[in-house]
C-alpha positions as CSV (number, residue, x, y, z in Angstrom):
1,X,14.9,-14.5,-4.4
2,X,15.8,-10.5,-5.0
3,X,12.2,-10.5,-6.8
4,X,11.2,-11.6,-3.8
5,X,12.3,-9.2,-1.2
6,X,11.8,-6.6,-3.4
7,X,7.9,-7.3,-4.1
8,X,7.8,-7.7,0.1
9,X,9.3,-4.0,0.5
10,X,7.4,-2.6,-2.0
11,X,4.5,-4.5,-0.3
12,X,5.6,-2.7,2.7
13,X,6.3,0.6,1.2
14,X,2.7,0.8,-1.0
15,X,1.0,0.2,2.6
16,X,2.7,2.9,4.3
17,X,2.1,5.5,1.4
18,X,-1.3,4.6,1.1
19,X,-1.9,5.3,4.7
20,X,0.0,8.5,5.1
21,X,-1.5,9.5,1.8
22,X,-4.7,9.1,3.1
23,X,-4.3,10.9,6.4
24,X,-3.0,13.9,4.7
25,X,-5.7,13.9,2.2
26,X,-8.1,14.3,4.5
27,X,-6.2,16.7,6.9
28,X,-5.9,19.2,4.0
29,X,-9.7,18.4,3.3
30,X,-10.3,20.4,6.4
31,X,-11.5,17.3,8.6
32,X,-9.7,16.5,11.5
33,X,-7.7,13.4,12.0
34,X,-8.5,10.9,15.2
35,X,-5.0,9.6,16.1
36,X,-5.5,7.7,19.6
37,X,-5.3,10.1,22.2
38,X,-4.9,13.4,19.6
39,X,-7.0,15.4,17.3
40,X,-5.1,17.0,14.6
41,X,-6.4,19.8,12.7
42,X,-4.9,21.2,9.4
43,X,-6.0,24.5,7.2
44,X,-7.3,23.6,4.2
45,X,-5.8,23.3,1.2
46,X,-7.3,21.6,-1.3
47,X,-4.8,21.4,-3.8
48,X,-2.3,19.6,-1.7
49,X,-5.4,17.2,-0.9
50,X,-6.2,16.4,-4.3
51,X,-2.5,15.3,-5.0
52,X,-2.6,13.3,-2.3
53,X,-5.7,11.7,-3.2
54,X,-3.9,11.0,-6.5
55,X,-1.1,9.7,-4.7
56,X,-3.2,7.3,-2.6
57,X,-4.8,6.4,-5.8
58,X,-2.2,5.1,-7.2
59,X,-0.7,3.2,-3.9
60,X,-4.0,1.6,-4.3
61,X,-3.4,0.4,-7.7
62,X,0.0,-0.6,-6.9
63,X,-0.7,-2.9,-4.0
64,X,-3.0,-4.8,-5.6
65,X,-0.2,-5.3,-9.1
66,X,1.9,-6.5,-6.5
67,X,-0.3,-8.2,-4.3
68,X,-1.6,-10.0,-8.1
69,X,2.6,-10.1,-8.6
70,X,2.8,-13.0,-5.2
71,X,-0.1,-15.0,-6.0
72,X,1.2,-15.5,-9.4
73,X,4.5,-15.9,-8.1
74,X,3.5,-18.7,-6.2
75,X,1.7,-20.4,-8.9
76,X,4.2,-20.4,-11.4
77,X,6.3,-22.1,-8.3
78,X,3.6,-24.7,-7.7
79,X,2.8,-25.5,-11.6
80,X,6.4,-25.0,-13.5
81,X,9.0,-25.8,-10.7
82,X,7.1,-28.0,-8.5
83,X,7.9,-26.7,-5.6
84,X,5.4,-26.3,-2.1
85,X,5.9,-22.7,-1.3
86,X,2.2,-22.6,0.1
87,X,3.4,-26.0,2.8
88,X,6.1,-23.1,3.7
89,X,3.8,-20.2,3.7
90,X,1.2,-21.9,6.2
């Protein structure tokens, strides 16, 4: 069960890195950032940009382990303990 939570906040966590990561990327590209009712504008600095393009690279690479992480999670459920977490799931 602590496997468990953790893989969900680290689900969480890779999906909120990989969104800031990728709003700051291209703020310090130079383009400018639609956020509802604003339009936010940031010099450029492409240094910062290119680590966080590596840093949204890599919150990429890391949701999908984990994502890959629950679905064998729940196979190893369904095959070795016999248990119905997908009749729980749905």
């Amino acid at each position: 069960k602590i496997i468990a939570k953790l893989n969900h906040i680290f689900l969480y966590v890779s999906i909120l890195v990989i969104t800031i990561s990728g709003a700051l990327k291209k703020l310090f590209n130079g383009e400018m950032l639609d956020m509802f009712f604003f339009n936010i504008e940031i010099k450029d600095n492409f240094e910062l940009a290119e680590i966080f393009y590596e840093i949204h690279i890599v919150g990429n690479y890391t949701l999908i382990a984990l994502i890959s992480l629950h679905i064998f999670a729940v196979i190893i459920h369904k095959i070795l303990f016999k248990e119905n977490l997908l009749k729980r799931i749905l």
